[in-house]
PDBQT receptor file of N, H, CA, C and O in Angstrom, charges set to zero:
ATOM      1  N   UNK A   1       8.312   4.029  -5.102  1.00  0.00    +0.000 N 
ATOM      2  CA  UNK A   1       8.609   3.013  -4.113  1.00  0.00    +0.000 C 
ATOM      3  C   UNK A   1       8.954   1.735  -4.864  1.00  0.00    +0.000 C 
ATOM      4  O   UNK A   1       8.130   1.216  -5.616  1.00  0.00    +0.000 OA
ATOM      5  N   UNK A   2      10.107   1.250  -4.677  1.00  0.00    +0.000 N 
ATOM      6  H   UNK A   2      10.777   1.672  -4.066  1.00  0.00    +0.000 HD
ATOM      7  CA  UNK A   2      10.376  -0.031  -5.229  1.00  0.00    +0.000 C 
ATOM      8  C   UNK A   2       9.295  -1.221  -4.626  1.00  0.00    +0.000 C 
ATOM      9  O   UNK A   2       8.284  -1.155  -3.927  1.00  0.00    +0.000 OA
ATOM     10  N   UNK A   3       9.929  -2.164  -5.168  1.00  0.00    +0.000 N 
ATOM     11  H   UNK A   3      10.751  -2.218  -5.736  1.00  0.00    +0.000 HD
ATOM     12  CA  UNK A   3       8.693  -3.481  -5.130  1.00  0.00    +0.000 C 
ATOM     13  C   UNK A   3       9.526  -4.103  -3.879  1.00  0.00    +0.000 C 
ATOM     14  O   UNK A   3      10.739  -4.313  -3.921  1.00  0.00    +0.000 OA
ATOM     15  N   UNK A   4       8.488  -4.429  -2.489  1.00  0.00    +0.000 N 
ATOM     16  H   UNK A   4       7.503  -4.258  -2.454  1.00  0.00    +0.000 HD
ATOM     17  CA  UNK A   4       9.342  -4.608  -1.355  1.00  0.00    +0.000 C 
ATOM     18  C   UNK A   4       8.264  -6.202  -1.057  1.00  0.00    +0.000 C 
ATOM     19  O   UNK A   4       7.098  -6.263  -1.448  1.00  0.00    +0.000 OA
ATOM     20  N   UNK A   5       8.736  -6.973  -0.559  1.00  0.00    +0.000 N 
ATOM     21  H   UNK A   5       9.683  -6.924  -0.242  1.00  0.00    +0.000 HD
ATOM     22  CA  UNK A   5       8.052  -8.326   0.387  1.00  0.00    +0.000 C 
ATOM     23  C   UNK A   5       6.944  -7.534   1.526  1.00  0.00    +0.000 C 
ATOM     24  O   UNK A   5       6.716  -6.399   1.944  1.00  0.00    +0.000 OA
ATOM     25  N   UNK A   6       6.375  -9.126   1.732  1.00  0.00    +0.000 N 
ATOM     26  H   UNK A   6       6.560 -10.048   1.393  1.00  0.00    +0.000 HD
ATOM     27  CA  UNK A   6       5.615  -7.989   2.803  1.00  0.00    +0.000 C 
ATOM     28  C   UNK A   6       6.220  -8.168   4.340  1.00  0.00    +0.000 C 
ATOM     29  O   UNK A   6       5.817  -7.611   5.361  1.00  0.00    +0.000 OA
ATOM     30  N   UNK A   7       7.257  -9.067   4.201  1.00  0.00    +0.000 N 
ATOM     31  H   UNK A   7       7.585  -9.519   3.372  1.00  0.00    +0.000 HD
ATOM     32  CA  UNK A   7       8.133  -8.762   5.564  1.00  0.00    +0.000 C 
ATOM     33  C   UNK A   7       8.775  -7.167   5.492  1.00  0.00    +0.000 C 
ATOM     34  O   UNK A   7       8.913  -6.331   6.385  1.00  0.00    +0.000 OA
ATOM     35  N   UNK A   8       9.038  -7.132   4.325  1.00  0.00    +0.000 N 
ATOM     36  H   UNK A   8       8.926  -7.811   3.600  1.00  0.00    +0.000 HD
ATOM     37  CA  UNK A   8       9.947  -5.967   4.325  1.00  0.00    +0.000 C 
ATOM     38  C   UNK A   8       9.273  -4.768   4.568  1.00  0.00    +0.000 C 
ATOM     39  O   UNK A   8       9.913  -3.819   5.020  1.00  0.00    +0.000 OA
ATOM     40  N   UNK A   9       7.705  -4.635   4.267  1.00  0.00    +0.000 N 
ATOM     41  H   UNK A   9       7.185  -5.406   3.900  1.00  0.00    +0.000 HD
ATOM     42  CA  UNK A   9       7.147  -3.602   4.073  1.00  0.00    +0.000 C 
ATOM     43  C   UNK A   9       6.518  -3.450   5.567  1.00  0.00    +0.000 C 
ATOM     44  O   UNK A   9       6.499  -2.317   6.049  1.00  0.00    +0.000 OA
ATOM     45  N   UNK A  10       6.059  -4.423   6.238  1.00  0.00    +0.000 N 
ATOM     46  H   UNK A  10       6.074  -5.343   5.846  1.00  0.00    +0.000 HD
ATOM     47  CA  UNK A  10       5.843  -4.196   7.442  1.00  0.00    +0.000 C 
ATOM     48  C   UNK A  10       7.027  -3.843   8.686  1.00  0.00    +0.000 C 
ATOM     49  O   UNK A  10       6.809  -3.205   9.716  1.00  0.00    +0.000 OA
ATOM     50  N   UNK A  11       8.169  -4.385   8.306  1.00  0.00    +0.000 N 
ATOM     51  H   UNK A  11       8.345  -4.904   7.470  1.00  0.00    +0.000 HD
ATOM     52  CA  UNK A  11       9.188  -3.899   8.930  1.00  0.00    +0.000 C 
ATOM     53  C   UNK A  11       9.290  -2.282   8.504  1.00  0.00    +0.000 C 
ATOM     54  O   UNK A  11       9.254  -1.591   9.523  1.00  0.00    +0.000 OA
ATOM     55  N   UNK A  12       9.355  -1.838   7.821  1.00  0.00    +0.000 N 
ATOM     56  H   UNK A  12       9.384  -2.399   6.993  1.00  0.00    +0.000 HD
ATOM     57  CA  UNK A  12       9.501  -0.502   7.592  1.00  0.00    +0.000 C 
ATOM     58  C   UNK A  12       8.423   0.424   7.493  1.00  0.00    +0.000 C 
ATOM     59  O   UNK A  12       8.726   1.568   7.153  1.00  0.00    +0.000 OA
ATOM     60  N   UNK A  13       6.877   0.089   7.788  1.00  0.00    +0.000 N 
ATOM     61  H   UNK A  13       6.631  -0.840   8.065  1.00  0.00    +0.000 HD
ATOM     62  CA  UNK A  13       5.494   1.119   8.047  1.00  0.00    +0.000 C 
ATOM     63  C   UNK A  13       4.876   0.067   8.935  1.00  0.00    +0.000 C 
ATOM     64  O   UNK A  13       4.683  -1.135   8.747  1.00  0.00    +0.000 OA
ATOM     65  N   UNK A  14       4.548   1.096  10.255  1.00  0.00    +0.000 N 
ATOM     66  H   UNK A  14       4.705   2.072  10.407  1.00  0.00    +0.000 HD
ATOM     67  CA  UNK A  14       3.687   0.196  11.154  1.00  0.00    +0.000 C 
ATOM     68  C   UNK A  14       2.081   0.456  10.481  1.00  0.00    +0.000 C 
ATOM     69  O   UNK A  14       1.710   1.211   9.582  1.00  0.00    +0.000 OA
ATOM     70  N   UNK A  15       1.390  -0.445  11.276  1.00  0.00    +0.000 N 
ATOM     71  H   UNK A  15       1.692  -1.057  12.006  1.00  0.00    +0.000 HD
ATOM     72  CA  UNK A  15      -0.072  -0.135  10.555  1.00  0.00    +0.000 C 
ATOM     73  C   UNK A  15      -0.558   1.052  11.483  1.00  0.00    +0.000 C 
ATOM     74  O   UNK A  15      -0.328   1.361  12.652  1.00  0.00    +0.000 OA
ATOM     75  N   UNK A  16      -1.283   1.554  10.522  1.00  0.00    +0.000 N 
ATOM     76  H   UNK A  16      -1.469   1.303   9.572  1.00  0.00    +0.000 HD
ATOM     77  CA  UNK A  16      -1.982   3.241  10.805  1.00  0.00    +0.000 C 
ATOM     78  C   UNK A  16      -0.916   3.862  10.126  1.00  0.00    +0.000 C 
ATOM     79  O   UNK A  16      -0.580   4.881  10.728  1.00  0.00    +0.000 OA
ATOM     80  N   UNK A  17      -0.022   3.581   8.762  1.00  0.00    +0.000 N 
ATOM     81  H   UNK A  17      -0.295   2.752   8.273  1.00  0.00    +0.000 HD
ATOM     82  CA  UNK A  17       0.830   4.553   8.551  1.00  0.00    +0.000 C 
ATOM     83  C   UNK A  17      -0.140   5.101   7.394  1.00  0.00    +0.000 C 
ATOM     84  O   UNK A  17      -1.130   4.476   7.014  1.00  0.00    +0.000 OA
ATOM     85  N   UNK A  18       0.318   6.509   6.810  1.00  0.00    +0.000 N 
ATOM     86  H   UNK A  18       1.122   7.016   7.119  1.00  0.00    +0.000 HD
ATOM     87  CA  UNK A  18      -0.784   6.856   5.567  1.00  0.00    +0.000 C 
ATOM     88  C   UNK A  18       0.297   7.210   4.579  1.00  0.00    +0.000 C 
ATOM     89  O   UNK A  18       1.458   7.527   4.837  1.00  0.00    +0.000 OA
ATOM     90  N   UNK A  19      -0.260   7.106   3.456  1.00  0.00    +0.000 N 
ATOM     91  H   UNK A  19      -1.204   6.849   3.247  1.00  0.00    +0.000 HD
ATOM     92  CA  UNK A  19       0.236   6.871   2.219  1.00  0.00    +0.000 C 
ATOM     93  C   UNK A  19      -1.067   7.555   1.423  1.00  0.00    +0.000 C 
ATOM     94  O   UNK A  19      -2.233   7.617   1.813  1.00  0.00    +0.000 OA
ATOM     95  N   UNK A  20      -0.449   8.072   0.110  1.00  0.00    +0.000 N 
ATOM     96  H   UNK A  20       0.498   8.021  -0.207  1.00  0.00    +0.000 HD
ATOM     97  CA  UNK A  20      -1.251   8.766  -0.957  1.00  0.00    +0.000 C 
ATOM     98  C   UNK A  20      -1.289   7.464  -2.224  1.00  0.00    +0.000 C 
ATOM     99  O   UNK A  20      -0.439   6.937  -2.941  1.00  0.00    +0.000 OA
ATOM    100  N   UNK A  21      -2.689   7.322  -2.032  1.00  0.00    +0.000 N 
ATOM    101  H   UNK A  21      -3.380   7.750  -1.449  1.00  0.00    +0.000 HD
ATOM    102  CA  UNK A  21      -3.006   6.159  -2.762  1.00  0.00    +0.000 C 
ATOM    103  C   UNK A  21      -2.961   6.661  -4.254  1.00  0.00    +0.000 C 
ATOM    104  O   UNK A  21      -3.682   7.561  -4.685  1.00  0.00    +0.000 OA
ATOM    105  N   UNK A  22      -1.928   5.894  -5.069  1.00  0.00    +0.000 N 
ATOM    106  H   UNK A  22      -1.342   5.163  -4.719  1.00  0.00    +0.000 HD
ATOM    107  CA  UNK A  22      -2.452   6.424  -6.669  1.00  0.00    +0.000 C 
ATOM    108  C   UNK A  22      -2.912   4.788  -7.813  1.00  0.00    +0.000 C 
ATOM    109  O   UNK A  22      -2.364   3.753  -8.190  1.00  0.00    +0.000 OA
ATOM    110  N   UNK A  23      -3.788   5.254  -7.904  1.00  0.00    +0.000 N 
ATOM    111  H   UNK A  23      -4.233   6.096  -7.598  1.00  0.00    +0.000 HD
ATOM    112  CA  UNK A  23      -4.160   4.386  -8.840  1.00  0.00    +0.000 C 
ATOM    113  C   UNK A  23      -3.338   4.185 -10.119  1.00  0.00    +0.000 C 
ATOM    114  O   UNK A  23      -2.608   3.194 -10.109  1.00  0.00    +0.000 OA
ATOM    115  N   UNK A  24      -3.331   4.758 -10.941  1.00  0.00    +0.000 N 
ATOM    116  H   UNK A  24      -3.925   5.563 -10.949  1.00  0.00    +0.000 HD
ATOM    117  CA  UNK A  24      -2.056   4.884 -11.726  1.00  0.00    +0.000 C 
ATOM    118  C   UNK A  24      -1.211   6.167 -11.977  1.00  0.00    +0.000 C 
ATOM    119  O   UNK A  24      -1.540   7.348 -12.087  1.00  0.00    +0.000 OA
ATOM    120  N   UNK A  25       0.149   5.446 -12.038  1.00  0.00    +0.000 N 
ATOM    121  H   UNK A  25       0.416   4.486 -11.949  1.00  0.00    +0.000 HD
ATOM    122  CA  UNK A  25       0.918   6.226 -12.054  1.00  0.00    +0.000 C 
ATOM    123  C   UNK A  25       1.623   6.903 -12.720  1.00  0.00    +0.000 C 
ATOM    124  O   UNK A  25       2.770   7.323 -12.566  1.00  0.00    +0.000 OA
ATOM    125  N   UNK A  26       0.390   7.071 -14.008  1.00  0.00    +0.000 N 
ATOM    126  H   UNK A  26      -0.542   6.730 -14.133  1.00  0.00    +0.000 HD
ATOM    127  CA  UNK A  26       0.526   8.358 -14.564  1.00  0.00    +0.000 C 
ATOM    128  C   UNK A  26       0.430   9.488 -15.025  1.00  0.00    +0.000 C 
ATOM    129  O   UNK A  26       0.789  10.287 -15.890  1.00  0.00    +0.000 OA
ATOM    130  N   UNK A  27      -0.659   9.137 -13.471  1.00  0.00    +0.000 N 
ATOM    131  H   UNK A  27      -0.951   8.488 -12.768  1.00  0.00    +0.000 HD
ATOM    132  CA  UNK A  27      -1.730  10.770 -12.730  1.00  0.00    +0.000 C 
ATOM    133  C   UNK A  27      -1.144  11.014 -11.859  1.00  0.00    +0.000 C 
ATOM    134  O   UNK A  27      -0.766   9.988 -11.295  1.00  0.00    +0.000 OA
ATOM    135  N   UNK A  28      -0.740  12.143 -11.261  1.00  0.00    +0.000 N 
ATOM    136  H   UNK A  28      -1.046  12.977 -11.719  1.00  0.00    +0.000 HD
ATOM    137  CA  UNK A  28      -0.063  12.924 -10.199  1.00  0.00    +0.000 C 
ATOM    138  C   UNK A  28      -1.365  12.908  -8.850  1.00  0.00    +0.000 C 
ATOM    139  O   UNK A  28      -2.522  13.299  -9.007  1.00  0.00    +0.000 OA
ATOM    140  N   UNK A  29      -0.811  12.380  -7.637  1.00  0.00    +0.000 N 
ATOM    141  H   UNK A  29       0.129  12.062  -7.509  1.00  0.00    +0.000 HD
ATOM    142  CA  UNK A  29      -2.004  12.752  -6.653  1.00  0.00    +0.000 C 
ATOM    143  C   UNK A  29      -3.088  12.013  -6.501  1.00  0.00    +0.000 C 
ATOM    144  O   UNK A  29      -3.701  11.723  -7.528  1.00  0.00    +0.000 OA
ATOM    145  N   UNK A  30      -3.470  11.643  -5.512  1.00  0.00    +0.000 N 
ATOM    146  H   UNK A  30      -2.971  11.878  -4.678  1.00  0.00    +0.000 HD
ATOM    147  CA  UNK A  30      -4.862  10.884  -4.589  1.00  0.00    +0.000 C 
ATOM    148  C   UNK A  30      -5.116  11.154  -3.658  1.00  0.00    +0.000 C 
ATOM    149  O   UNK A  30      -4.774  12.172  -3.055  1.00  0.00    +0.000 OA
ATOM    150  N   UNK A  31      -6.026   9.993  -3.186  1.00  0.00    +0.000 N 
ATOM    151  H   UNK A  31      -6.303   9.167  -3.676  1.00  0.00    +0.000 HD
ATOM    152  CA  UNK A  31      -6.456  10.282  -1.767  1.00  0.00    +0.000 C 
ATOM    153  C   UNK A  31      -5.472   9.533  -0.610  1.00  0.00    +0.000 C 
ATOM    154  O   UNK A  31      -4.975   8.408  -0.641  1.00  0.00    +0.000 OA
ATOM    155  N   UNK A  32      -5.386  10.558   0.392  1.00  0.00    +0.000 N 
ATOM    156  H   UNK A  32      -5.790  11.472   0.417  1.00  0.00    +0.000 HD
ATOM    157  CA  UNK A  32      -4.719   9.831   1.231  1.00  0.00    +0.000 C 
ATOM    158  C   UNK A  32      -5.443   8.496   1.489  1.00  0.00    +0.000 C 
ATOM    159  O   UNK A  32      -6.594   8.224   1.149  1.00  0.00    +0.000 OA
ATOM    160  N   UNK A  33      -4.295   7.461   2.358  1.00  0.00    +0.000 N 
ATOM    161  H   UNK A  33      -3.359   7.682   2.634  1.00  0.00    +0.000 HD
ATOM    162  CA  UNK A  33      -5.343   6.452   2.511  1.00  0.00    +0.000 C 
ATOM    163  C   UNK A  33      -4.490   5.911   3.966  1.00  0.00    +0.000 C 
ATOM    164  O   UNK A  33      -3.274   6.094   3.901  1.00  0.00    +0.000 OA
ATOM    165  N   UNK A  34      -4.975   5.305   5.186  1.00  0.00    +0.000 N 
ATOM    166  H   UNK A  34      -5.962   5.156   5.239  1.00  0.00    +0.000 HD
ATOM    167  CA  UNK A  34      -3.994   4.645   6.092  1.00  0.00    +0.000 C 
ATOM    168  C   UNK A  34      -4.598   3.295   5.990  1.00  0.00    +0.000 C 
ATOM    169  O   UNK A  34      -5.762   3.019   5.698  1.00  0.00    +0.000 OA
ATOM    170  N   UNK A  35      -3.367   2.295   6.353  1.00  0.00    +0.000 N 
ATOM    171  H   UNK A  35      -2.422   2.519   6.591  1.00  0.00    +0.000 HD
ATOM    172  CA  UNK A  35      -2.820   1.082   6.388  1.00  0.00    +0.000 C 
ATOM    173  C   UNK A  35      -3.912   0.384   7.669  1.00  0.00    +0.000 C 
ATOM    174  O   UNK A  35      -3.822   0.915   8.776  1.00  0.00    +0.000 OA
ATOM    175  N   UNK A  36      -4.717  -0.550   7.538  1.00  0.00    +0.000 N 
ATOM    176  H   UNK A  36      -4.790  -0.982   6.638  1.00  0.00    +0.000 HD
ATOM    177  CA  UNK A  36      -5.675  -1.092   8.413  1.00  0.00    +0.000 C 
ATOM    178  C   UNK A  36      -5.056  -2.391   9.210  1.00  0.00    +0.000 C 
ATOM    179  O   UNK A  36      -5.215  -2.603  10.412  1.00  0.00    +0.000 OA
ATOM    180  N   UNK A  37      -4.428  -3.093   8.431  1.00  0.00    +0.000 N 
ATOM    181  H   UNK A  37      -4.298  -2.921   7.454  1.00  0.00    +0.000 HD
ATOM    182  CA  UNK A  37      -3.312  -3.966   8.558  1.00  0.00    +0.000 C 
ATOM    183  C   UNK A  37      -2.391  -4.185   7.959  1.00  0.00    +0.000 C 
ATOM    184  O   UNK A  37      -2.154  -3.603   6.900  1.00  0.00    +0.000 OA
ATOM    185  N   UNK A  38      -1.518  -5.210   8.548  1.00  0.00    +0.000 N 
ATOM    186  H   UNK A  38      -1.711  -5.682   9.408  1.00  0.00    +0.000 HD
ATOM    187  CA  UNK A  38      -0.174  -5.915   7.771  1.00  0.00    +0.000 C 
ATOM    188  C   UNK A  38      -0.341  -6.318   6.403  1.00  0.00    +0.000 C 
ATOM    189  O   UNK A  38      -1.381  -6.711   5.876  1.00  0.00    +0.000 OA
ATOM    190  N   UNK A  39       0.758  -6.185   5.903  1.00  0.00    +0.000 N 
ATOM    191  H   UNK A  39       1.603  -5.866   6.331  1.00  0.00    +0.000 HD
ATOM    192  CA  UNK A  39       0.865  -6.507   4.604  1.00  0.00    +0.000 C 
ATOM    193  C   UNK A  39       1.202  -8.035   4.268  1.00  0.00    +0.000 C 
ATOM    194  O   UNK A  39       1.821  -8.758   5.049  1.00  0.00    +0.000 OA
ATOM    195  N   UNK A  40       0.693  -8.475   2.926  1.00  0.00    +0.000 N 
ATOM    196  H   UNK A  40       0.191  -7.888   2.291  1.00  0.00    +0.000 HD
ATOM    197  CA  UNK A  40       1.219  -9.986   2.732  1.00  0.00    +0.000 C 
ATOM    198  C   UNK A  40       1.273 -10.384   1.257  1.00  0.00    +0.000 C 
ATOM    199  O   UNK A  40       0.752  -9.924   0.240  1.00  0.00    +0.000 OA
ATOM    200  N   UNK A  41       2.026 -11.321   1.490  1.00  0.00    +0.000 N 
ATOM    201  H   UNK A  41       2.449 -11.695   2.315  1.00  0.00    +0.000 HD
ATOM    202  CA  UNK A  41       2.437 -11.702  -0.284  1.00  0.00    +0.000 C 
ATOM    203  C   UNK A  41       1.518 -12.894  -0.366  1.00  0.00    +0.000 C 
ATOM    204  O   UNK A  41       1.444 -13.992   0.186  1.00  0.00    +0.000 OA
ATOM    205  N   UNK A  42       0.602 -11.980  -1.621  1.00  0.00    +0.000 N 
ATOM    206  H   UNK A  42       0.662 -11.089  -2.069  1.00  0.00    +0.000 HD
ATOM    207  CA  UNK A  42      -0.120 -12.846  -2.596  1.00  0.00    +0.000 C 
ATOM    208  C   UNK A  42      -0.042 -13.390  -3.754  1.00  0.00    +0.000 C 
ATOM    209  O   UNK A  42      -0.594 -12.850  -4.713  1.00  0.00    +0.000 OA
ATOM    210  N   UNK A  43       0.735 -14.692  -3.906  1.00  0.00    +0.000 N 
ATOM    211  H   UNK A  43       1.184 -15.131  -3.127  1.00  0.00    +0.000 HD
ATOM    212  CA  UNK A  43       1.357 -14.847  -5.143  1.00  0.00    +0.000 C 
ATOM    213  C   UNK A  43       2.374 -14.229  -5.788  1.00  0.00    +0.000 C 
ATOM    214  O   UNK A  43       3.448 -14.546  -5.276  1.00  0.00    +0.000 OA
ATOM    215  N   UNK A  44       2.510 -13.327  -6.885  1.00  0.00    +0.000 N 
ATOM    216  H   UNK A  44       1.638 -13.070  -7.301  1.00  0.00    +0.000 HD
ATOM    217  CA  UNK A  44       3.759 -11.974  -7.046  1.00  0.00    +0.000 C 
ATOM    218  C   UNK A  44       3.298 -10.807  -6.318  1.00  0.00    +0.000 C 
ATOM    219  O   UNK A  44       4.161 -10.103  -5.793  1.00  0.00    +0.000 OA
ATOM    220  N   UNK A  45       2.235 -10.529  -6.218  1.00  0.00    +0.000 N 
ATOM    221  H   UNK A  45       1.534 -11.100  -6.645  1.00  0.00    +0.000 HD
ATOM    222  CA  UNK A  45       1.611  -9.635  -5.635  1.00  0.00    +0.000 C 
ATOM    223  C   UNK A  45       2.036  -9.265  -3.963  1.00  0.00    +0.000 C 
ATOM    224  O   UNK A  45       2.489 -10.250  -3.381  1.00  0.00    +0.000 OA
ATOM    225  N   UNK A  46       1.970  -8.249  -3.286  1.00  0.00    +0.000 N 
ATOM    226  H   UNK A  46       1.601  -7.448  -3.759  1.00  0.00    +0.000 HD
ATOM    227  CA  UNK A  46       2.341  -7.851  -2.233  1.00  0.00    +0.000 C 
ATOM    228  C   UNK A  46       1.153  -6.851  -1.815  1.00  0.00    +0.000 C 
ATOM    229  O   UNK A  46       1.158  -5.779  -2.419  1.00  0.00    +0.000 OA
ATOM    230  N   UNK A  47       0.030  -7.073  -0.766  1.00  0.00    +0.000 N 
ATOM    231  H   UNK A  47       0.026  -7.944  -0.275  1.00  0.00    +0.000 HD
ATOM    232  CA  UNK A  47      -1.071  -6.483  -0.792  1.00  0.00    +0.000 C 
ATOM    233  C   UNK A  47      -1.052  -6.214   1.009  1.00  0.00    +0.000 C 
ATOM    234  O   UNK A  47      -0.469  -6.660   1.997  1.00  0.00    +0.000 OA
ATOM    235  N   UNK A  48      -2.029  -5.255   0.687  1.00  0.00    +0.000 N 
ATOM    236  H   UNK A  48      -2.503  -4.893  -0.116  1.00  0.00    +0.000 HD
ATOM    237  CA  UNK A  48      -2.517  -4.339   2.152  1.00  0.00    +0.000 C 
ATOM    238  C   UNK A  48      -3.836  -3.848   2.010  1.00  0.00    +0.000 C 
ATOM    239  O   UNK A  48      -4.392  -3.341   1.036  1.00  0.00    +0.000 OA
ATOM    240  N   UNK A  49      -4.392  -4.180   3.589  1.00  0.00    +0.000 N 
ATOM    241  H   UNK A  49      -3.941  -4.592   4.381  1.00  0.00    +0.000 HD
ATOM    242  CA  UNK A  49      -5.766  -3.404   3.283  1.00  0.00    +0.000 C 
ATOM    243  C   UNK A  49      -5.515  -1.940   4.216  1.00  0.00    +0.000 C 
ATOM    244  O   UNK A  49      -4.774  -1.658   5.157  1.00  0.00    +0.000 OA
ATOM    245  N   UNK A  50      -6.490  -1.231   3.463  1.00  0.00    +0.000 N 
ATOM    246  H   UNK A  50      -7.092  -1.460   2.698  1.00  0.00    +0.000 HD
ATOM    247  CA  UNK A  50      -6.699   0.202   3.231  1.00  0.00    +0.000 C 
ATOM    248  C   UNK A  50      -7.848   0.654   4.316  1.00  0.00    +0.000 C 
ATOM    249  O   UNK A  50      -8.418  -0.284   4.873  1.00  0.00    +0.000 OA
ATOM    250  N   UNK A  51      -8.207   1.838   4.639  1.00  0.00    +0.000 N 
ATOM    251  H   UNK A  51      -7.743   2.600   4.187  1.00  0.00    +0.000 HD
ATOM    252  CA  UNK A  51      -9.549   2.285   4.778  1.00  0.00    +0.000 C 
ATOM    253  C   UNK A  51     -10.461   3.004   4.032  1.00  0.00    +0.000 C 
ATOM    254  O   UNK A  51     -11.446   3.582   4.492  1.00  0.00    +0.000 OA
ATOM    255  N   UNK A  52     -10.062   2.952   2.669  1.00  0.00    +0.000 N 
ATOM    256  H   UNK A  52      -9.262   2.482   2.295  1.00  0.00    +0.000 HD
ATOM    257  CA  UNK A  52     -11.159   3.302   1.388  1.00  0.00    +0.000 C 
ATOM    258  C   UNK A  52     -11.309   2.124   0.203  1.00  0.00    +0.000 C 
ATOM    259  O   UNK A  52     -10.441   1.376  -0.248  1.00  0.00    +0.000 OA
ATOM    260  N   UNK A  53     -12.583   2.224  -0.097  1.00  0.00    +0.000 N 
ATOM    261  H   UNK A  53     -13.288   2.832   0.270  1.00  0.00    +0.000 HD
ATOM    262  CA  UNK A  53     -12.123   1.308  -1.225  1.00  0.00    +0.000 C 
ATOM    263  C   UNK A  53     -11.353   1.635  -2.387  1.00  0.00    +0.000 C 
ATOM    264  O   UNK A  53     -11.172   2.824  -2.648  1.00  0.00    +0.000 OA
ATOM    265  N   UNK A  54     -10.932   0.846  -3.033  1.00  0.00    +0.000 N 
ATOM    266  H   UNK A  54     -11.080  -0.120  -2.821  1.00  0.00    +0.000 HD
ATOM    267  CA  UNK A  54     -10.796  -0.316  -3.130  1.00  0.00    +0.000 C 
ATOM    268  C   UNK A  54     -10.782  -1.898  -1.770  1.00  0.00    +0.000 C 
ATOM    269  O   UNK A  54     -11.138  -3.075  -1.824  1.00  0.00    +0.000 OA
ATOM    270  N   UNK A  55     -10.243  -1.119  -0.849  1.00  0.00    +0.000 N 
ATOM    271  H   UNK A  55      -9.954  -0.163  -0.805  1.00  0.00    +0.000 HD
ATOM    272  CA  UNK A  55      -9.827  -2.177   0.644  1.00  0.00    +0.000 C 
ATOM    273  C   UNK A  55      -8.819  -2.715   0.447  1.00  0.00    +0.000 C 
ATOM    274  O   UNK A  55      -8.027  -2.607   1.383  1.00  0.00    +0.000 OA
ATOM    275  N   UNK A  56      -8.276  -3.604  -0.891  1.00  0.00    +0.000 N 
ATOM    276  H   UNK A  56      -8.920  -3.692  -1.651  1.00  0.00    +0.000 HD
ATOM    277  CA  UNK A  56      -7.224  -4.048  -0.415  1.00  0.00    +0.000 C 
ATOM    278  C   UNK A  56      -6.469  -4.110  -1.648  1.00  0.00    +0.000 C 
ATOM    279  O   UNK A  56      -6.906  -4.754  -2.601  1.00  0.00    +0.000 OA
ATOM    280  N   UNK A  57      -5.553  -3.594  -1.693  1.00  0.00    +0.000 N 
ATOM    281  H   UNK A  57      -5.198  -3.071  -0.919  1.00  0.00    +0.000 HD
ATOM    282  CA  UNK A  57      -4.658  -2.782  -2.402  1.00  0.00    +0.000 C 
ATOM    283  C   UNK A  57      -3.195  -3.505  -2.489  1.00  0.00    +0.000 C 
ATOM    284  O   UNK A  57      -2.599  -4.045  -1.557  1.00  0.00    +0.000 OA
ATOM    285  N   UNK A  58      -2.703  -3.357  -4.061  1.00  0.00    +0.000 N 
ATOM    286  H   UNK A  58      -3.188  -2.919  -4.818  1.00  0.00    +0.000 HD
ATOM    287  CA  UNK A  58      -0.811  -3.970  -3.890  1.00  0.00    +0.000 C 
ATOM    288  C   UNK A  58      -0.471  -2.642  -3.600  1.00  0.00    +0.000 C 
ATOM    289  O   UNK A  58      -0.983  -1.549  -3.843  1.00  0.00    +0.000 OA
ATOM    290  N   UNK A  59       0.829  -3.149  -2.838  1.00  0.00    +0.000 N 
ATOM    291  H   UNK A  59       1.244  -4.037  -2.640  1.00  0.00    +0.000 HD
ATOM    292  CA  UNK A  59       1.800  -1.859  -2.055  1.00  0.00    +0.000 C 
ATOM    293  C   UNK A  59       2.712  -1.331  -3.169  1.00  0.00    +0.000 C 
ATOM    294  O   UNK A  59       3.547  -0.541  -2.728  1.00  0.00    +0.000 OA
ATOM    295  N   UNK A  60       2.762  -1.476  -4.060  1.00  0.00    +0.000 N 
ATOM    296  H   UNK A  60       2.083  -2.117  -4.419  1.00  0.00    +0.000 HD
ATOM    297  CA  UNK A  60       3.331  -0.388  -5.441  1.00  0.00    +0.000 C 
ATOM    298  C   UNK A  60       2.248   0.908  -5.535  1.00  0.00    +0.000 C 
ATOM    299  O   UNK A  60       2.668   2.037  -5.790  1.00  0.00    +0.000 OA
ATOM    300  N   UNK A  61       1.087   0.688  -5.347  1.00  0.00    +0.000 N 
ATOM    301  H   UNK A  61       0.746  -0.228  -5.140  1.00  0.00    +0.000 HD
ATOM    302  CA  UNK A  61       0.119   1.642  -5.710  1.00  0.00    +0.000 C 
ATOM    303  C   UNK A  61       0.138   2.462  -4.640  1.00  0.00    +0.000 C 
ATOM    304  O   UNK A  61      -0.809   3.248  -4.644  1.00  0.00    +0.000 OA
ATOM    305  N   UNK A  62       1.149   2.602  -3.382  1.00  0.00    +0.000 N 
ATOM    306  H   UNK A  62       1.918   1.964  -3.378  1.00  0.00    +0.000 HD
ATOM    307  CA  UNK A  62       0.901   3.393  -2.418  1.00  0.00    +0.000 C 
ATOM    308  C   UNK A  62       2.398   4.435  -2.662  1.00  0.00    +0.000 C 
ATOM    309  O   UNK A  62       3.484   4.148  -3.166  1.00  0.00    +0.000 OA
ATOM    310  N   UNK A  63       1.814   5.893  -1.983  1.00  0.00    +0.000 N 
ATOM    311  H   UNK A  63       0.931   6.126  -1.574  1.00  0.00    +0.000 HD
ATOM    312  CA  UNK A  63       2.674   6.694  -2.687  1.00  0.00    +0.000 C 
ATOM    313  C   UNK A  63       3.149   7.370  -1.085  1.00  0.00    +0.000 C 
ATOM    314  O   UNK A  63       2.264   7.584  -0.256  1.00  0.00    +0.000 OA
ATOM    315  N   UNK A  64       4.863   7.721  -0.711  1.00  0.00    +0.000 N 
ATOM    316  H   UNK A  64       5.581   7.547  -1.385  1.00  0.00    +0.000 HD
ATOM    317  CA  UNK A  64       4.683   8.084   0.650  1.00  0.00    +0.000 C 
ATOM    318  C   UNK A  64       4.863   9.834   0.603  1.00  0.00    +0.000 C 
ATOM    319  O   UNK A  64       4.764  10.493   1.638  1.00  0.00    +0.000 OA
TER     320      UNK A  64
């Protein structure tokens, strides 16, 4: 997934969407995880909270 705003990212996944959370990405596979709310830009960062922890997560680390 490219690096998107968080206008952009909420325009394109409503919340409750699920995504395979990877921590890094250069392990194959996680846990699913769904979207609790909207997304928002934190500084460079572009973040969303989750329903596992971590909770709140940048949207690069989400896998669709």
């Amino acid at each position: 997934m490219s690096k998107l705003t968080a206008k952009q990212f909420n325009e394109k996944y409503l919340v409750g969407h699920t995504f395979i959370y990877q921590r890094s990405r250069f392990l194959r596979g996680g846990p699913t995880v769904r979207t609790l709310g909207r997304a928002k830009d934190e500084g460079e960062r572009t973040i969303v909270e989750i329903d596992i922890e971590p909770y709140y997560i940048d949207i690069d680390t989400l896998n669709y």
